[in-house]
BAFI-3210 file (N, C-alpha, C; in Angstrom, 3 decimals, decimal comma, padded with zeros to 6 digits):
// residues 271
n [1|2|3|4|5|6|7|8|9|10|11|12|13|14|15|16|17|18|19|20|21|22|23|24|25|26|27|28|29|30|31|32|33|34|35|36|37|38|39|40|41|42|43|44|45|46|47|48|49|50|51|52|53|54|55|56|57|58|59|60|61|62|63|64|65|66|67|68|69|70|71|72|73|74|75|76|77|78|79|80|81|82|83|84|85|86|87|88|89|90|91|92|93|94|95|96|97|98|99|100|101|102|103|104|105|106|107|108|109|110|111|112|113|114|115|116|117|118|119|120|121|122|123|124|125|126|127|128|129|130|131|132|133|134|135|136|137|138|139|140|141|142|143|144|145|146|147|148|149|150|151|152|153|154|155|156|157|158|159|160|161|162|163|164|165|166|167|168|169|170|171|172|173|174|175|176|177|178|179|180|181|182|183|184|185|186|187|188|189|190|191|192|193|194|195|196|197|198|199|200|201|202|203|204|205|206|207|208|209|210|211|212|213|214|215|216|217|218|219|220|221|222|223|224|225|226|227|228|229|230|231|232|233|234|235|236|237|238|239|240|241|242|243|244|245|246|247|248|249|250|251|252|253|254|255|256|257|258|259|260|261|262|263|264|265|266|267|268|269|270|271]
n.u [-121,540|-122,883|-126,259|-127,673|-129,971|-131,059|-132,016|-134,842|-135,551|-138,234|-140,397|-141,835|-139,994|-139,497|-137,631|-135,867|-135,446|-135,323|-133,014|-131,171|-132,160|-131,637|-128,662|-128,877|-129,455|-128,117|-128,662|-129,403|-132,478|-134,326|-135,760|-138,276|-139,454|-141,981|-143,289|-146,090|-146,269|-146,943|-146,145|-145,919|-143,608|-143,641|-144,833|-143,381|-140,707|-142,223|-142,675|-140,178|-139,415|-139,320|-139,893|-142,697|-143,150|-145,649|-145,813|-146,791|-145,207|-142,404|-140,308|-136,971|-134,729|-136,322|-137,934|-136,042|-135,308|-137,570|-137,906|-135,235|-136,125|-137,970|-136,525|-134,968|-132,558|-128,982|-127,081|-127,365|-127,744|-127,968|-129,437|-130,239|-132,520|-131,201|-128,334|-126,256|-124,703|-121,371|-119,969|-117,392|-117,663|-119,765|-118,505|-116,643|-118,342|-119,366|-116,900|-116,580|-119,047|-118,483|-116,496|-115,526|-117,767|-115,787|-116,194|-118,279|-119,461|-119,514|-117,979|-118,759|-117,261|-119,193|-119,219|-119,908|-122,101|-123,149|-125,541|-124,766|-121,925|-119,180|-118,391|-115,046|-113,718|-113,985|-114,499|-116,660|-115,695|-113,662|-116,431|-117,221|-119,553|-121,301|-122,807|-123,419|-123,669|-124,228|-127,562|-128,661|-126,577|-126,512|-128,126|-130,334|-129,643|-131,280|-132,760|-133,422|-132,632|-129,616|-129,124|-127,590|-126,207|-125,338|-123,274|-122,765|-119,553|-117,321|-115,749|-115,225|-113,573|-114,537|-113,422|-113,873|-116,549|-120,027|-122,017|-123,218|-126,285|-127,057|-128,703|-129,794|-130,427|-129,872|-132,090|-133,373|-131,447|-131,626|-134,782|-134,122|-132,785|-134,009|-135,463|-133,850|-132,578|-134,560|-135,093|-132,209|-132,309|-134,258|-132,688|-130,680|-132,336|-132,643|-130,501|-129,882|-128,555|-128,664|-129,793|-127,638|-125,525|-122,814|-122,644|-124,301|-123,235|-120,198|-119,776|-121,255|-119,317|-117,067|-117,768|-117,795|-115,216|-113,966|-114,616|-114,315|-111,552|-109,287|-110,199|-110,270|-112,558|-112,338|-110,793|-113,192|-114,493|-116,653|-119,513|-118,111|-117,292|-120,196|-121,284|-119,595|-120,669|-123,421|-123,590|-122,710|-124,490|-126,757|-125,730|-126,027|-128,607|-129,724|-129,780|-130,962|-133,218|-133,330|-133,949|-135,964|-137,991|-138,213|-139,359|-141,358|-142,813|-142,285|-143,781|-142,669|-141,670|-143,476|-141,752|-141,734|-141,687|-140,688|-141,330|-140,146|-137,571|-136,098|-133,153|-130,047|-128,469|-127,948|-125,171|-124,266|-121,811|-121,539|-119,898]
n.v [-046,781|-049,388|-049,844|-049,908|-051,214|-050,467|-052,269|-052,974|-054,027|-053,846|-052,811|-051,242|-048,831|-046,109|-044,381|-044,669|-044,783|-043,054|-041,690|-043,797|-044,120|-041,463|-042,050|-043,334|-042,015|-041,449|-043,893|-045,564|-046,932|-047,403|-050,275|-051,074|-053,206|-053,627|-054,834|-054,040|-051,583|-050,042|-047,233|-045,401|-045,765|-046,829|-044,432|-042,671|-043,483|-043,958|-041,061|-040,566|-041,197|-043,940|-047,220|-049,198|-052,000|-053,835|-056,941|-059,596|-061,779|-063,637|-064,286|-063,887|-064,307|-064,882|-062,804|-061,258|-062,247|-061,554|-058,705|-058,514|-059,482|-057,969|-056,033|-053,858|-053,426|-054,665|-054,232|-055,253|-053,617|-054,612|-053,418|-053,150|-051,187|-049,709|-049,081|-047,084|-046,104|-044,416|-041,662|-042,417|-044,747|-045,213|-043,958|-045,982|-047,998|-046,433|-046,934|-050,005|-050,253|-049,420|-051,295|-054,160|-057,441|-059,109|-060,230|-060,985|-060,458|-058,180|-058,008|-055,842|-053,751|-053,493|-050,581|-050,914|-049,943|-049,379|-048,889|-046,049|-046,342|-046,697|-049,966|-051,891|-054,041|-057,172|-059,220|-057,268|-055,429|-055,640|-057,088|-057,912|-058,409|-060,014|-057,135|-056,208|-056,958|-059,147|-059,261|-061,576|-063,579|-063,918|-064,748|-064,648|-066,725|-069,420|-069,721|-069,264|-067,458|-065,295|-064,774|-065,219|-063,734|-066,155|-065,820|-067,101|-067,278|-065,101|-063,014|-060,264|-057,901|-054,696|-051,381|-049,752|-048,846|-049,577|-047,943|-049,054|-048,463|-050,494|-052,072|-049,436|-049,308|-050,862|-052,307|-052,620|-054,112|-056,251|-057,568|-057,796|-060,032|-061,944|-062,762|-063,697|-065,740|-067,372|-067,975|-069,071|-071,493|-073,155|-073,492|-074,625|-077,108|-078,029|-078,328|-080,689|-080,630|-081,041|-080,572|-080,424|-080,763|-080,272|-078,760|-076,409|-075,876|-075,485|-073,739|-071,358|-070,615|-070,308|-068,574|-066,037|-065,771|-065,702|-063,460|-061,686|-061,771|-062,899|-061,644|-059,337|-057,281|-056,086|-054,100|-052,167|-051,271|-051,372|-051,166|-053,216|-055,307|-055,929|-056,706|-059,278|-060,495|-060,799|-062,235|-064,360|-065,477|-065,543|-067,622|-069,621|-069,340|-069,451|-072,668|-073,846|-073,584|-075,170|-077,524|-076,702|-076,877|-079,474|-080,744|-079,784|-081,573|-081,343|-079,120|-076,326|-073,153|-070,182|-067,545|-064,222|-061,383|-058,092|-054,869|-052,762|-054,788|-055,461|-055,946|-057,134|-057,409|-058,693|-060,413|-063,994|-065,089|-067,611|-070,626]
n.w [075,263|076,930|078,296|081,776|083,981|087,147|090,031|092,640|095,470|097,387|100,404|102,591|103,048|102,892|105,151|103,514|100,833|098,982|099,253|098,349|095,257|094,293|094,452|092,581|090,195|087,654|085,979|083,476|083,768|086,151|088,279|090,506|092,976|094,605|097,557|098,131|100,072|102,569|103,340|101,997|100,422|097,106|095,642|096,345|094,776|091,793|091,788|091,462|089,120|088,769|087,370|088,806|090,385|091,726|094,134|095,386|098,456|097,724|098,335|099,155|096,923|094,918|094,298|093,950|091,350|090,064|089,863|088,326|086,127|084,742|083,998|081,692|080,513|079,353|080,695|084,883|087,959|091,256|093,591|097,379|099,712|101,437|099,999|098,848|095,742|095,655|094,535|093,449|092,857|091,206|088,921|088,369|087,165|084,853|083,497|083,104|082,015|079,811|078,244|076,794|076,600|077,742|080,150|082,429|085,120|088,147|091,431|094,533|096,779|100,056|102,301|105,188|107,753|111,348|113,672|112,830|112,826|110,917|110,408|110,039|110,737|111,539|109,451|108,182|106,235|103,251|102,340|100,097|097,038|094,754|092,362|089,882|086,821|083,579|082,225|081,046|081,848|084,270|087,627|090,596|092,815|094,139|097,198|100,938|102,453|102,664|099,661|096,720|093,498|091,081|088,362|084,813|083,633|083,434|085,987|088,326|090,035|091,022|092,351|094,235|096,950|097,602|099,506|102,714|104,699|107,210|109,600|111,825|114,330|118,015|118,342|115,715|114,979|116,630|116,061|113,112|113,071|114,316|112,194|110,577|111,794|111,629|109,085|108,351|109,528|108,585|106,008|106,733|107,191|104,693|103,571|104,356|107,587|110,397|113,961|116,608|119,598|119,692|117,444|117,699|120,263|120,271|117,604|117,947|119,611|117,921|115,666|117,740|118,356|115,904|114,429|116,333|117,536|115,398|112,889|113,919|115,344|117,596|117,186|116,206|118,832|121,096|119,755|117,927|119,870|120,288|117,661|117,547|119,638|119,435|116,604|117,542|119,405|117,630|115,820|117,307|117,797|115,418|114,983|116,910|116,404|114,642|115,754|117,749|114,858|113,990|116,081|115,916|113,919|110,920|110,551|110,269|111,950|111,033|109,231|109,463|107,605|109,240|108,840|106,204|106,233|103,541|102,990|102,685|104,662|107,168|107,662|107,317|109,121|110,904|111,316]
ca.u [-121,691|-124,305|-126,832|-127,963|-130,886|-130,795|-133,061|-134,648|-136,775|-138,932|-141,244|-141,997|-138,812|-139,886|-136,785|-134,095|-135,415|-135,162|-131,268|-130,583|-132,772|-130,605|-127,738|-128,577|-130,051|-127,675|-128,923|-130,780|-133,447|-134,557|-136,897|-138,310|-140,377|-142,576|-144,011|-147,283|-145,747|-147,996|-145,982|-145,581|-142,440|-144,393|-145,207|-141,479|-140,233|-142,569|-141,972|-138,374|-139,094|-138,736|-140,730|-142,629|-144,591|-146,198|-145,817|-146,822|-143,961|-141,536|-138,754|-135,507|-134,159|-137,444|-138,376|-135,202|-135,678|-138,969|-136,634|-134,606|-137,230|-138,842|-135,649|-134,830|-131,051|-128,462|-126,626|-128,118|-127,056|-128,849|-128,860|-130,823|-132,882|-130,273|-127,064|-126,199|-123,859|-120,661|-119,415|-116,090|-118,013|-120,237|-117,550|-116,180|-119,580|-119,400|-115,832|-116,523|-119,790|-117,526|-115,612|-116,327|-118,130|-115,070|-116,302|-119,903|-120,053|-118,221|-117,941|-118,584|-117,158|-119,713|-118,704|-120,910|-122,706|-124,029|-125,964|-123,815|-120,529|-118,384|-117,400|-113,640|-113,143|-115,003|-115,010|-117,361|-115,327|-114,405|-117,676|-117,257|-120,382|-121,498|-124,079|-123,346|-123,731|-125,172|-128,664|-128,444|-125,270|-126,738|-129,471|-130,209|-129,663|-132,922|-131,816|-134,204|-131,349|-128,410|-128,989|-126,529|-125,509|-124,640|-122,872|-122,607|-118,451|-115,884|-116,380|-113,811|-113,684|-114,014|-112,496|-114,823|-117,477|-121,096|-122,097|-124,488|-126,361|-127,525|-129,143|-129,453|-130,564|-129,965|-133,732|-133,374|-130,742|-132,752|-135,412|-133,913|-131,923|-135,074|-136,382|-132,870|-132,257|-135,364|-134,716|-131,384|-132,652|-135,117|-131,706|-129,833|-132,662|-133,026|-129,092|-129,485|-128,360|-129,592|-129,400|-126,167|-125,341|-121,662|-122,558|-125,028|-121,785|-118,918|-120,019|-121,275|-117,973|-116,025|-118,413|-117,329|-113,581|-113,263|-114,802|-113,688|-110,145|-109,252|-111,102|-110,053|-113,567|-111,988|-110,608|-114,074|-114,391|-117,902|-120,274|-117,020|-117,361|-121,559|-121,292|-119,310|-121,548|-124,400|-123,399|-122,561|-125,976|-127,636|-125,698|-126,762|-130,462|-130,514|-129,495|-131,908|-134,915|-133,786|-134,335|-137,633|-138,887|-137,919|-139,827|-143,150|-143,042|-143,025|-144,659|-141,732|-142,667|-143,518|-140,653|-142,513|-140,767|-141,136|-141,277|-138,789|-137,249|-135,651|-131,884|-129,530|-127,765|-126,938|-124,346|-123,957|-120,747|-120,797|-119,219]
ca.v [-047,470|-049,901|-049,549|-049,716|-051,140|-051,030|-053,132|-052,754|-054,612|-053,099|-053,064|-050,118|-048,324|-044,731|-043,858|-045,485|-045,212|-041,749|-041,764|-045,096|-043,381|-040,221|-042,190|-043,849|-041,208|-041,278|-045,303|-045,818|-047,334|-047,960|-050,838|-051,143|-054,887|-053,586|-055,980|-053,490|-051,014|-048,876|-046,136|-044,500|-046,403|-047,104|-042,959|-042,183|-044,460|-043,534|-039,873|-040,073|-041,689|-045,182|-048,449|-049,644|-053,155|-054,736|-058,283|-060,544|-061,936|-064,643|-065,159|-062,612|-064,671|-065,159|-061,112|-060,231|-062,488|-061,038|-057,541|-058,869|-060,299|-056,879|-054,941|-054,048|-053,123|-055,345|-054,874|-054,958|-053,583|-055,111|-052,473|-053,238|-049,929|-048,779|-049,042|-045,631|-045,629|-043,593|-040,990|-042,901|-046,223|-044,311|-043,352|-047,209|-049,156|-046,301|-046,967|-051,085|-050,511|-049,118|-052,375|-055,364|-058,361|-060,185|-059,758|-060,963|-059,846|-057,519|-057,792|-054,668|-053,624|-052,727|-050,203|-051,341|-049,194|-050,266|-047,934|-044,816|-046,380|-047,617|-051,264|-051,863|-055,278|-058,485|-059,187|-056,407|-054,623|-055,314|-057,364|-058,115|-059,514|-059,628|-056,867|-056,313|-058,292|-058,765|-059,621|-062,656|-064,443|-063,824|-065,173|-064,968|-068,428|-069,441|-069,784|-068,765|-066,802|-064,935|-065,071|-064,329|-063,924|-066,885|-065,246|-068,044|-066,458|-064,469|-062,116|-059,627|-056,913|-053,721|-050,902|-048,483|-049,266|-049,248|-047,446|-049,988|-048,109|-051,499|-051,897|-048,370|-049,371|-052,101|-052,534|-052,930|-055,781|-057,615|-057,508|-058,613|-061,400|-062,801|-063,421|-064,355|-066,969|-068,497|-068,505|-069,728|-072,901|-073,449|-073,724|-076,117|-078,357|-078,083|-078,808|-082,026|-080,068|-081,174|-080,387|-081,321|-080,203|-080,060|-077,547|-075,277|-074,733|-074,775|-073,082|-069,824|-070,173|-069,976|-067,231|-065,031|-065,856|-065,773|-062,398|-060,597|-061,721|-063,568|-060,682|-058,206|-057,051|-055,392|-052,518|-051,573|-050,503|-051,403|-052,063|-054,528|-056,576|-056,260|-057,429|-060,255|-061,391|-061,265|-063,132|-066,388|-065,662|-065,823|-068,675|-070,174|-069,300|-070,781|-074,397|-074,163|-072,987|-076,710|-078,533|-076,862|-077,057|-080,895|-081,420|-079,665|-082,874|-081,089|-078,054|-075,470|-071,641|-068,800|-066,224|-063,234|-060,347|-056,856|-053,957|-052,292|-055,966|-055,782|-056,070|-058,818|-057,436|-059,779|-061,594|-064,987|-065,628|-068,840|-072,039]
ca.w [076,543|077,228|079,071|082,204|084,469|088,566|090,604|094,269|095,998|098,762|101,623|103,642|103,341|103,089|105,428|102,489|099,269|098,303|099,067|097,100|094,166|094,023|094,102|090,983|089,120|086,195|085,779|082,414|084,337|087,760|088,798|092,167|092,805|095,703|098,541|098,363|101,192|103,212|103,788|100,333|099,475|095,701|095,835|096,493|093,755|091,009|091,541|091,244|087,885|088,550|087,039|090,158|090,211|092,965|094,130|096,711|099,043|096,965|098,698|098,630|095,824|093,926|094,116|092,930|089,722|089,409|089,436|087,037|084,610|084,396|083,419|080,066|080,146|078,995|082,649|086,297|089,325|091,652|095,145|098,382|099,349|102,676|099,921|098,487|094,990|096,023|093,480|092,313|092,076|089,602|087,444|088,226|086,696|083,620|082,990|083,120|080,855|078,401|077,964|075,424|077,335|078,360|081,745|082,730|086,099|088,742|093,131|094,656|097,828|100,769|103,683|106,022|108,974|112,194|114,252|112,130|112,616|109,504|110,502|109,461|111,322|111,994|108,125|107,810|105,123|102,641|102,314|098,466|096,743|093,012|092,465|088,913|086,212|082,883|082,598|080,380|082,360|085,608|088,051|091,954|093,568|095,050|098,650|102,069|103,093|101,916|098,501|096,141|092,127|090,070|086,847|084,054|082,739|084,478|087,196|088,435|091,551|091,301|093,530|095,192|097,358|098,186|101,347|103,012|106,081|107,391|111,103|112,254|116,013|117,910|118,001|114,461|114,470|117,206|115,016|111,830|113,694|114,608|111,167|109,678|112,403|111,173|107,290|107,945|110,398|106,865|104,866|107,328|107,052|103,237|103,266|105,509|108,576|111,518|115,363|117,787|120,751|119,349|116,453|118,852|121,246|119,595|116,588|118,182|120,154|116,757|115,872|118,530|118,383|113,896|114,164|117,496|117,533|113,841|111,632|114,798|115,880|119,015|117,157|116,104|120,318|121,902|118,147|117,551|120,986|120,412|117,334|117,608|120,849|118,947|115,667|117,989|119,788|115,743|115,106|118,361|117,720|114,097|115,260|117,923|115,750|113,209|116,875|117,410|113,458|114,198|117,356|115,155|112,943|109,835|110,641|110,492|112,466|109,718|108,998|108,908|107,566|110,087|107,964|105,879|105,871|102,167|103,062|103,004|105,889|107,888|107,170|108,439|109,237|111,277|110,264]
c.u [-123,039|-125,150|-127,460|-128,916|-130,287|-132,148|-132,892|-135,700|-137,462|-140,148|-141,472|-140,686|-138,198|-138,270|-135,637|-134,323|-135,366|-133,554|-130,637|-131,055|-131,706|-129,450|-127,226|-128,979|-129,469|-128,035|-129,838|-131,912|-133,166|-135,419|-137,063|-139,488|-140,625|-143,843|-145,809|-147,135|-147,302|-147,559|-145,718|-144,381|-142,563|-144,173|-143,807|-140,843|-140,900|-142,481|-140,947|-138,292|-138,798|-139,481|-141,176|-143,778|-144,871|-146,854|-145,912|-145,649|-143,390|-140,929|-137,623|-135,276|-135,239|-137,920|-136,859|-134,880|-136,240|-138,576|-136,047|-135,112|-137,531|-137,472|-135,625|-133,047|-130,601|-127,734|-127,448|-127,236|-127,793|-128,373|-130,091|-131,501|-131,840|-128,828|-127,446|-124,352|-122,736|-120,117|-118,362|-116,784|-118,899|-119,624|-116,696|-116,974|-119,276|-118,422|-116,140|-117,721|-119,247|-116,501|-116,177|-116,514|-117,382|-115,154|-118,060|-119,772|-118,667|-118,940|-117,958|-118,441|-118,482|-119,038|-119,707|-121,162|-122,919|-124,405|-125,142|-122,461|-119,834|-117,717|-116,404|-113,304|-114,343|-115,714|-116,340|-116,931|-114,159|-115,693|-117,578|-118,819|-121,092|-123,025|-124,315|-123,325|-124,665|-126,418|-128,994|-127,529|-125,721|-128,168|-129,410|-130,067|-131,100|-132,247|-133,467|-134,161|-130,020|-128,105|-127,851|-126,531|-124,996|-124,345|-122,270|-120,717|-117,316|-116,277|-115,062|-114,557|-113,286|-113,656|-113,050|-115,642|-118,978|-121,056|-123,480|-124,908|-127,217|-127,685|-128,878|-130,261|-130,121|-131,000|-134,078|-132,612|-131,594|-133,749|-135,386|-133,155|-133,120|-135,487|-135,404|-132,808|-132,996|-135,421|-133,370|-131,711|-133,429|-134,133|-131,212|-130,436|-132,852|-131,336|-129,024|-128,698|-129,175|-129,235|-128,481|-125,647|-123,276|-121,686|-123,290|-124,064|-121,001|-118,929|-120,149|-120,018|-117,017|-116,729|-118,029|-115,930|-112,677|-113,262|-114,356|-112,009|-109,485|-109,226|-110,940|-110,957|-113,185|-111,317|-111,378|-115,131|-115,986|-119,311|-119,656|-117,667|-119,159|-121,861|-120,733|-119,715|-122,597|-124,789|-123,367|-123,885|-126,766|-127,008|-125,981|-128,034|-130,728|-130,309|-130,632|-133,325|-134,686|-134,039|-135,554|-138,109|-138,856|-138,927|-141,607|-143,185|-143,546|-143,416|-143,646|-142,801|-142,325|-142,362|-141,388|-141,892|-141,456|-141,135|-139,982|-137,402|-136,036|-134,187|-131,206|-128,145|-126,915|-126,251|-124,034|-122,425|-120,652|-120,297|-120,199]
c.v [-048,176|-049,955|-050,014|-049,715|-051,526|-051,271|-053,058|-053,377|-054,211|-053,460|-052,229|-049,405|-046,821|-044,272|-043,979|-045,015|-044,329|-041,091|-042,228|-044,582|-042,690|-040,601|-043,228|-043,450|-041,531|-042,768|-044,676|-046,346|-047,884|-048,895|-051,174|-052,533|-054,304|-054,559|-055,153|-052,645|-050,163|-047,136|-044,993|-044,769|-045,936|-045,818|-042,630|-042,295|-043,890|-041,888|-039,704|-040,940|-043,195|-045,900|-048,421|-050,890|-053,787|-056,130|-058,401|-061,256|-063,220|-065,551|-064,016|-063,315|-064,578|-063,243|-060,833|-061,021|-061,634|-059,274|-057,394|-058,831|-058,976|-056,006|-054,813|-054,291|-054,560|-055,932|-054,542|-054,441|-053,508|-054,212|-053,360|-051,055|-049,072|-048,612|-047,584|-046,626|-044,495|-042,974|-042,270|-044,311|-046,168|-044,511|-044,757|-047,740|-048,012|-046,825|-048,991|-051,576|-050,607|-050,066|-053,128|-056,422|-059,239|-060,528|-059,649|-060,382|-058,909|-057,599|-055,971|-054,527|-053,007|-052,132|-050,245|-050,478|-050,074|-048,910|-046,250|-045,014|-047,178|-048,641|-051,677|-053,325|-056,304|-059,144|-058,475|-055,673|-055,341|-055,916|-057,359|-059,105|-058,881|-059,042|-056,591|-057,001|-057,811|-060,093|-061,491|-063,708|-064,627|-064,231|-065,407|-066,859|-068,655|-070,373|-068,948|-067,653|-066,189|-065,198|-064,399|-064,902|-064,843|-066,505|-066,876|-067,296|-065,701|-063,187|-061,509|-059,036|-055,812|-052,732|-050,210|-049,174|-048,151|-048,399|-048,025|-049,355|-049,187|-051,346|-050,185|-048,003|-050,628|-052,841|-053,485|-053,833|-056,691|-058,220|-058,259|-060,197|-062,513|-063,560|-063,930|-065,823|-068,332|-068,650|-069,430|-071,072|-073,407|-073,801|-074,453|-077,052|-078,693|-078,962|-080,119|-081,822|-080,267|-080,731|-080,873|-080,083|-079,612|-078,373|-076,152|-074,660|-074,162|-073,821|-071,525|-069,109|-069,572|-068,584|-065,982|-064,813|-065,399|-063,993|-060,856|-060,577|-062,133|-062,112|-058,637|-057,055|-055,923|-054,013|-051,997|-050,956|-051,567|-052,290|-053,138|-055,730|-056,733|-057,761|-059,117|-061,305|-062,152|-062,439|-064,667|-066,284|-065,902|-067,357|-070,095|-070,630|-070,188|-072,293|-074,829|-074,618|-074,881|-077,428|-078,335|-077,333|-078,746|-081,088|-080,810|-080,504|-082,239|-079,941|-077,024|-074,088|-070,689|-068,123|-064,906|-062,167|-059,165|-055,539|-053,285|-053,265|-056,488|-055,329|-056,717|-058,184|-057,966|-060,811|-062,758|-065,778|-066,247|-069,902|-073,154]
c.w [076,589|078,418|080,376|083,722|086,436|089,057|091,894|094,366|097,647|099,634|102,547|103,834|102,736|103,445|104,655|100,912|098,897|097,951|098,133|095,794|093,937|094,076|092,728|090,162|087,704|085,035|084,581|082,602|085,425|087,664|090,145|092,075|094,143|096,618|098,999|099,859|101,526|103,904|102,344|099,864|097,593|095,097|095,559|095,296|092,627|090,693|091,228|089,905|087,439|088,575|088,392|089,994|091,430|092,857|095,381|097,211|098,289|097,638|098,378|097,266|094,390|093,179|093,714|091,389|089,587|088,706|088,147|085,467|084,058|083,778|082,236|079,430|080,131|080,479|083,833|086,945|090,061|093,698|096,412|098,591|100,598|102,071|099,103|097,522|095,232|094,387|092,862|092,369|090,805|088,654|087,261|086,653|085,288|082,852|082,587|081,853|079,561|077,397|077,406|077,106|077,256|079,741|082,012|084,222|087,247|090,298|093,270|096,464|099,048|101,964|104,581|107,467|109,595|112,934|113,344|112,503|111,526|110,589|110,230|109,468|111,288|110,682|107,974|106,497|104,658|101,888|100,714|098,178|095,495|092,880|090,881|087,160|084,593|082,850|081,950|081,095|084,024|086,112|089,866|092,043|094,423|096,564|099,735|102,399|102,799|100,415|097,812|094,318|091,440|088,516|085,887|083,154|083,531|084,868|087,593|089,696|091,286|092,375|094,502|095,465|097,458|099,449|101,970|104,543|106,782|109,175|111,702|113,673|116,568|118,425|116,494|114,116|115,137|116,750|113,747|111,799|114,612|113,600|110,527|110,444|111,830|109,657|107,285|108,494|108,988|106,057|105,353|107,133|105,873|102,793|103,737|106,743|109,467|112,685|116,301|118,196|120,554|118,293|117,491|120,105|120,945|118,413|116,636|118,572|118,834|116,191|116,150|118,524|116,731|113,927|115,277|117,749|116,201|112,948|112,804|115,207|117,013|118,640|116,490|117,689|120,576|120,432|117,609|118,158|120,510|119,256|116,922|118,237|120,311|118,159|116,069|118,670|118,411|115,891|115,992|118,096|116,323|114,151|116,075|117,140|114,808|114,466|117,003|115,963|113,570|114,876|116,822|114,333|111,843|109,557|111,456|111,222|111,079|110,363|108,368|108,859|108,254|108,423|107,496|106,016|104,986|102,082|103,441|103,664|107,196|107,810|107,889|108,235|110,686|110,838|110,224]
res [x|x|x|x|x|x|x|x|x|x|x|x|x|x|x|x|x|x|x|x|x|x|x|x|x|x|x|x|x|x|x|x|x|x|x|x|x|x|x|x|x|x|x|x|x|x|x|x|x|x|x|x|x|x|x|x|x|x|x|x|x|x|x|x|x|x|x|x|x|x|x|x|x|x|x|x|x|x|x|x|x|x|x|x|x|x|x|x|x|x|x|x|x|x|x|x|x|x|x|x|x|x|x|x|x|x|x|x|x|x|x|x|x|x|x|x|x|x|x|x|x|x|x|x|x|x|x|x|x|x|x|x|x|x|x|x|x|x|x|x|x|x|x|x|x|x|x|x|x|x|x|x|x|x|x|x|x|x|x|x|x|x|x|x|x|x|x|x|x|x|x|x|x|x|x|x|x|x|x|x|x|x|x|x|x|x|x|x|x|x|x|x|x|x|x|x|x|x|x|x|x|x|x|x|x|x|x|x|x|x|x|x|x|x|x|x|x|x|x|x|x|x|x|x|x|x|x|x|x|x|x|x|x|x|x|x|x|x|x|x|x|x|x|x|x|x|x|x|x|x|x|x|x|x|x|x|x|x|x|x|x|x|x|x|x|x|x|x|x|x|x]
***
């Protein structure tokens, strides 16, 4: 079987990283790309045996090259520090190592939390997205925002999931939906996306309607209806934020990440 390397990238996330660790113990190597935490993240990490280098802030996409670069193994699996490896996806990724490289990269299901409830609906699950891969065929996308995996070969899906405990207040989404709004307004205008009063209405409207009734949001009870409110309020707020960054001639507002930061959580599903 070949071997091995998983990659995390961190930032104050003391309360996560000792979980995600222990659920990749059996990994031939860990690396952790730390944002210079202050809570003993670094501490955590190097006790439990795992590479740890410290870097100044990149970019999500850029820090998880830098991840990358540093590995040694042939394959990645590239975690966030709030996902946790479930037993039978374990015994998935050994069974897939074990195979000849007809198969550069593999999707991996997330079951997605919110406050401690498994999400089912509102395309929350099954949340497929390529964390696997080998190291050579593969490369983040350099993106603001929602970065993701470009594998150079053929990519498949395997069956078991992650367990992603993502926003665990809703302190903690308000929070992170502050600083996404404004990475993604940074990517509309990089795309040639600009401001209209058409996309800023209707858009959140579709928002609220793809994911609460469409994707059936409403039989996730009360965290369903929230989140579906919210998501068209995000996709509200990031249209807004390319009207202000407009009206500063130039002179976009900083995206300053809060602490414990280092999870690509929120998914933006508006249109």
């Amino acid at each position: 079987m070949e071997s091995l390397s998983v990659t995390i990238i961190t930032r104050n996330e003391s309360p996560n990283i000792r979980e995600c660790l222990e659920s990749v113990a059996w990994a031939d190597e860990i690396v952790v790309v730390d944002q210079f935490s202050e809570d003993g993240t670094a501490d955590i990490a190097r006790d439990f045996g795992a590479q740890v280098f410290q870097e100044p802030w990149h970019g999500f996409a850029a820090q998880k090259n830098i991840a990358l670069e540093r590995a040694r193994g042939p394959w990645i699996l590239s975690l966030d520090a709030d996902e946790r490896v479930s037993p039978p996806l374990r015994e998935e990724i050994s069974a897939a190592l074990r195979r000849n490289r007809v198969i550069q990269g593999y999707y991996i299901s997330r079951r997605n939390f919110f406050c401690g409830k498994w999400i089912r609906h509102g395309g929350w699950f099954p949340d497929y997205t390529l964390r696997l891969f080998l190291k050579d065929a593969g490369k983040f996308q350099e993106r603001d925002v929602h970065e993701r995996v470009v594998v150079t070969g053929r990519a498949e899906h395997l069956k078991h999931h992650l367990d992603h405990y993502t926003y665990r207040s809703v302190s903690d989404y308000l929070l992170r939906m502050d600083r996404y709004s404004c990475l993604a307004a940074r990517e509309l205008q990089k795309r040639g996306i600009s401001f209209s009063w058409t996309r800023s209405t209707l858009r959140p409207l579709f928002t609220f309607l793809k994911m609460y009734v469409l994707k059936r949001g409403f039989m996730d009870g009360r965290e369903g209806f929230f989140l579906a409110t919210s998501y068209a309020y995000y996709t509200f707020l990031k249209y807004w934020r390319v009207l202000e960054d407009i009206e500063r001639i130039g002179n976009p507002a900083e995206c300053e990440a809060p602490a414990g930061f280092f999870d690509n959580g929120t998914h933006d599903r508006s249109a």
